[in-house]
BASE-925136 format. One record per atom (N, C-alpha, C, O): x, y, z; residue number from 0; residue in three letters; atom name. Coordinates in pm, whole numbers. Example, Ala and Ser with C-alpha at 12.3 -4.5 7.8 and 13.67 -1.06 7.14 Angstrom:
% residues 2
      u      v      w pos code site
   1319   -569    780   0  Ala    N
   1230   -450    780   0  Ala   CA
   1320   -330    780   0  Ala    C
   1424   -332    846   0  Ala    O
   1285   -225    708   1  Ser    N
   1367   -106    714   1  Ser   CA
   1290      3    787   1  Ser    C
   1341    114    804   1  Ser    O
//
This chain:
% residues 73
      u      v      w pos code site
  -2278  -1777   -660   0  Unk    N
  -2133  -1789   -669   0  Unk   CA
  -2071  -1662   -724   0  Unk    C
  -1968  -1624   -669   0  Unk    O
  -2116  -1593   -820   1  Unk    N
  -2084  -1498   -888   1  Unk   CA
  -2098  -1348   -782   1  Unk    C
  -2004  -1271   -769   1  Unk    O
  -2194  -1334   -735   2  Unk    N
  -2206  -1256   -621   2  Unk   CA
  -2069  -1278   -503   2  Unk    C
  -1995  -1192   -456   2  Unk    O
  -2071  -1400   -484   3  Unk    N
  -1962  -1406   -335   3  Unk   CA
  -1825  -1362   -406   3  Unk    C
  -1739  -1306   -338   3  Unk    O
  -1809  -1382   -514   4  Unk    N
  -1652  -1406   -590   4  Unk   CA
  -1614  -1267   -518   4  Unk    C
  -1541  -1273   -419   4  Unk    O
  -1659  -1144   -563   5  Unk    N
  -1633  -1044   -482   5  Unk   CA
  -1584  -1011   -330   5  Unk    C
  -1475   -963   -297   5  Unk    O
  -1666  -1038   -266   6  Unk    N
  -1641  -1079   -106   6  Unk   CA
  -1551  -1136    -58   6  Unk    C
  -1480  -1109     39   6  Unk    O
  -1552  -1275   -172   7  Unk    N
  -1376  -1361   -136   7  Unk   CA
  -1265  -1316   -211   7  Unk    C
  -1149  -1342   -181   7  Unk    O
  -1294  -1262   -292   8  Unk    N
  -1177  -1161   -340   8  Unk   CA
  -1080  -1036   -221   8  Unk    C
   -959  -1011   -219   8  Unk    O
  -1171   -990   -152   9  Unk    N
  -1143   -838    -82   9  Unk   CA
  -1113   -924     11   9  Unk    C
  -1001   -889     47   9  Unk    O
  -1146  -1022     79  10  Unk    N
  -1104  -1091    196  10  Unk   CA
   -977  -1155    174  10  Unk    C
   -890  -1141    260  10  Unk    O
   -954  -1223     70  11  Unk    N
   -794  -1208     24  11  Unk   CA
   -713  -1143     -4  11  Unk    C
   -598  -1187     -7  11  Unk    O
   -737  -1032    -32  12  Unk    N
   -645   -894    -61  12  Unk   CA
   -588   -842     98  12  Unk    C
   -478   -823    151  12  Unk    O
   -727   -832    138  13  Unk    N
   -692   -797    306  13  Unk   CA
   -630   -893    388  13  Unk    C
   -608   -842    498  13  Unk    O
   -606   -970    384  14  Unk    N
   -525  -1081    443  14  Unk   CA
   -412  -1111    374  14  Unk    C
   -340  -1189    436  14  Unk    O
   -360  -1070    241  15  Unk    N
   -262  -1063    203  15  Unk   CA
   -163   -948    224  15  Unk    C
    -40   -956    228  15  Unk    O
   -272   -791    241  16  Unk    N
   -152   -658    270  16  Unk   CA
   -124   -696    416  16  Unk    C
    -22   -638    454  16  Unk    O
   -200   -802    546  17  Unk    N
   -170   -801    647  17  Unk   CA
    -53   -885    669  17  Unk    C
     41   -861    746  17  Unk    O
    -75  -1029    563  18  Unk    N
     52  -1088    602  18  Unk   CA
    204   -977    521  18  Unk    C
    320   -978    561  18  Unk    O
    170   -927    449  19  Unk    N
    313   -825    387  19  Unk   CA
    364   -785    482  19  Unk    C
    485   -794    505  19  Unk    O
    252   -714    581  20  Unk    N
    276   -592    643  20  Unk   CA
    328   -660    761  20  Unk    C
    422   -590    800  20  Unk    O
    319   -732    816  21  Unk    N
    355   -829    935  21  Unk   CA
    520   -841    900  21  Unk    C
    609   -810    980  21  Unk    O
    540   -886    776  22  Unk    N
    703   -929    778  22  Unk   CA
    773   -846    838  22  Unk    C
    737   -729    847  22  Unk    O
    911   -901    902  23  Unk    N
    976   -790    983  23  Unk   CA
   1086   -791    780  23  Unk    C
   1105   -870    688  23  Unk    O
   1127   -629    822  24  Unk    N
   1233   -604    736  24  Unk   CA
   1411   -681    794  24  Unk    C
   1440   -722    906  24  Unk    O
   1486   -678    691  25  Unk    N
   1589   -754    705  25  Unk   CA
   1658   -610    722  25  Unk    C
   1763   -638    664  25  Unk    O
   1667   -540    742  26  Unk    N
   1764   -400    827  26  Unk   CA
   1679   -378    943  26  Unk    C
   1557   -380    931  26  Unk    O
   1741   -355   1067  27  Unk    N
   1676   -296   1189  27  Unk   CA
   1771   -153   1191  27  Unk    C
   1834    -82   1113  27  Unk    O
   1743   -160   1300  28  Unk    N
   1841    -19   1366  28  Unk   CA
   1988    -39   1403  28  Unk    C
   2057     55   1444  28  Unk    O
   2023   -135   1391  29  Unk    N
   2216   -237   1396  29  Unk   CA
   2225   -196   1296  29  Unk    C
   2341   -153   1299  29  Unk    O
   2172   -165   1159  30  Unk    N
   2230   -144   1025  30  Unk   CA
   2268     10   1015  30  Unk    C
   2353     48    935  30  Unk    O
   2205     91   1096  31  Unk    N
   2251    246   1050  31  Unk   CA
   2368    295   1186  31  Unk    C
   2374    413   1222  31  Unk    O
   2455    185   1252  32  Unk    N
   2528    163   1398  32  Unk   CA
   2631    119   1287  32  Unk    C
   2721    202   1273  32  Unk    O
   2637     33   1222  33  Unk    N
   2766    -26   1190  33  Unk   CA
   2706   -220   1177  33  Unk    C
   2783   -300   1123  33  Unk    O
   2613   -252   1215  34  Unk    N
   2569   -357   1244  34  Unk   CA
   2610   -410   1103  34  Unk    C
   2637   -326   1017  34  Unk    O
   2618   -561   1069  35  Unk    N
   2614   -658    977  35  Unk   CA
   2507   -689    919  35  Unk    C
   2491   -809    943  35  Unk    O
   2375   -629    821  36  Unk    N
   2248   -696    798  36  Unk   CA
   2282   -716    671  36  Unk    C
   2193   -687    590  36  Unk    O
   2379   -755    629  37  Unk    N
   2365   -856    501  37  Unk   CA
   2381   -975    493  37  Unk    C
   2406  -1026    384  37  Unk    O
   2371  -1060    622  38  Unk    N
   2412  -1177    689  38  Unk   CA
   2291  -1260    618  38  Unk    C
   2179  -1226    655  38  Unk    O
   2298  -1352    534  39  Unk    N
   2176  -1459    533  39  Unk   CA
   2132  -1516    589  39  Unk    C
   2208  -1602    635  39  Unk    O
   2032  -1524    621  40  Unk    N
   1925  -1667    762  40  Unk   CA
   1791  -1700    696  40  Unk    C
   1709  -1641    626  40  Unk    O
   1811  -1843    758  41  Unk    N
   1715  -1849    704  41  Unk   CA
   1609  -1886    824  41  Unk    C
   1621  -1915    943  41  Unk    O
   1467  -1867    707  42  Unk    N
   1344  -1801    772  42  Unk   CA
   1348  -2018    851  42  Unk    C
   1392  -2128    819  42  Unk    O
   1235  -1923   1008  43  Unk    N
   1211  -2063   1080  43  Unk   CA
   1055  -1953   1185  43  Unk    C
   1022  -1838   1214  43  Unk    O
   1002  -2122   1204  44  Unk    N
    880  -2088   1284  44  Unk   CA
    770  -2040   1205  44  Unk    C
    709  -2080   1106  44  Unk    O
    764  -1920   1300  45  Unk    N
    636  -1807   1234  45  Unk   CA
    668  -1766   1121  45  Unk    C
    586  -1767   1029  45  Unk    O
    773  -1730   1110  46  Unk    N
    869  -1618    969  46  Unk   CA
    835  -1678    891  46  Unk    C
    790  -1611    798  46  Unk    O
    830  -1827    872  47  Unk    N
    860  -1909    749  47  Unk   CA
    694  -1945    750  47  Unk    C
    653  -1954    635  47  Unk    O
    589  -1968    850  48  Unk    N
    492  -1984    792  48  Unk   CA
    405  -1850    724  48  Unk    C
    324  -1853    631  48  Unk    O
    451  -1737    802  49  Unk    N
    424  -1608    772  49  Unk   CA
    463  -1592    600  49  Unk    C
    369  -1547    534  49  Unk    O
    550  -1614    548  50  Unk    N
    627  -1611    431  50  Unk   CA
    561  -1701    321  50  Unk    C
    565  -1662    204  50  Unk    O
    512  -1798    347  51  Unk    N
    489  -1936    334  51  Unk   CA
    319  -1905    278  51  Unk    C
    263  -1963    185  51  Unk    O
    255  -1789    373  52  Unk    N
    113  -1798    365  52  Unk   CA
    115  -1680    237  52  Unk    C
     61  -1690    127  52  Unk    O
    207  -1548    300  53  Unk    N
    152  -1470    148  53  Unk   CA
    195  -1462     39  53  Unk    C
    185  -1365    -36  53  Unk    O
    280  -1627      4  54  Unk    N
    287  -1679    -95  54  Unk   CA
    151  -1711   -159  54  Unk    C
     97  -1668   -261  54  Unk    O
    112  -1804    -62  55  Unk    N
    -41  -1856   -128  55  Unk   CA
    -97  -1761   -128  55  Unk    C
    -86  -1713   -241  55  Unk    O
   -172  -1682    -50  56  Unk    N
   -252  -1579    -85  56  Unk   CA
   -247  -1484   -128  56  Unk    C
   -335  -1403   -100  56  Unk    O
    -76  -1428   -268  57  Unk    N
    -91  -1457   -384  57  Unk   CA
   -164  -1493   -494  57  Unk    C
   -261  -1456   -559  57  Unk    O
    -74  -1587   -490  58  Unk    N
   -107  -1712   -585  58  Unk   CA
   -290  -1725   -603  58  Unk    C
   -351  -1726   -710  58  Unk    O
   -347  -1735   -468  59  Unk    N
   -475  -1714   -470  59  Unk   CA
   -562  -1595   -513  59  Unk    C
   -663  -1587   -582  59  Unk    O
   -478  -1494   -439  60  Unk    N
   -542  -1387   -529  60  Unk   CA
   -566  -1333   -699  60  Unk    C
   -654  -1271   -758  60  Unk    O
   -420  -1400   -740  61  Unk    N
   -442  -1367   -900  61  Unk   CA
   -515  -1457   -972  61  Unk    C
   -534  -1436  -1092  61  Unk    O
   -575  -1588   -897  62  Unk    N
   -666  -1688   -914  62  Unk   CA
   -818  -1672   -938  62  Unk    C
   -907  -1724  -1006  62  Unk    O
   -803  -1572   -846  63  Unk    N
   -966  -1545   -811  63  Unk   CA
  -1010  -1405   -930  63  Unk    C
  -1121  -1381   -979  63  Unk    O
   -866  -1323   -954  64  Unk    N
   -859  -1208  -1014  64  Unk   CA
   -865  -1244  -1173  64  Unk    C
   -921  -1171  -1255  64  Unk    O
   -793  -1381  -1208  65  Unk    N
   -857  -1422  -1355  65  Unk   CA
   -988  -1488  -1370  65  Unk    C
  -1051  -1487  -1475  65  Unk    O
  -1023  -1541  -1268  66  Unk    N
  -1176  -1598  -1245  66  Unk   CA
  -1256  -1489  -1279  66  Unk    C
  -1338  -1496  -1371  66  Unk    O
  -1237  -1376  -1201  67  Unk    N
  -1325  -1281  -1248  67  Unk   CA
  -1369  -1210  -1339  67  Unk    C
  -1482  -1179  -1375  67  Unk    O
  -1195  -1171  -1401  68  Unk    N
  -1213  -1163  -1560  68  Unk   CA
  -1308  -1251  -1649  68  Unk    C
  -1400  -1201  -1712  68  Unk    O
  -1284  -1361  -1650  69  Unk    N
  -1347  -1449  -1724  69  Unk   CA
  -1467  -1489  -1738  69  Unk    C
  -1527  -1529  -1837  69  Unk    O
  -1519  -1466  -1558  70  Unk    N
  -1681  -1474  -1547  70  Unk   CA
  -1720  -1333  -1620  70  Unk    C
  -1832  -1324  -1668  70  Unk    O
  -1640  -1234  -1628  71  Unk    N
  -1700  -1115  -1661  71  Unk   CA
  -1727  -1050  -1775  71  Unk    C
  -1805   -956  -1791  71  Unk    O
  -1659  -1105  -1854  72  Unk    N
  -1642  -1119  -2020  72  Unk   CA
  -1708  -1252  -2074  72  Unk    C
  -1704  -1279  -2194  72  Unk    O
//
């Protein structure tokens, strides 16, 4: 167990900079035109499960990141 903690650690990190990196930004190219992007919407579909996931894997990561501390000390 102590061996894998590692492995499932980096596999959550990497699946967490992917879901970041996936989000679209809330300015496109309408914003430097004159466009309106301070308009609120809210997230639906993918966006919101996209949003939704690197919440948890988060949450999971600083999970696994005090686990480790603790096994390690």
């Amino acid at each position: 167990m102590i061996s894998l903690l590692p492995h499932v650690q980096l596999l959550v990190a990497i699946l967490l900079i992917v879901t970041i990196l996936l989000q679209q930004r809330g300015s496109g190219l309408g914003a430097g035109f004159g466009g309106d992007s301070d308009v609120p919407t809210t997230r639906r579909g993918g966006e919101r499960r996209l949003f939704l996931s690197s919440i948890v894997l988060a949450v999971l990561f600083l999970g696994l990141a005090f686990l480790s501390l603790a096994i390690s000390s």
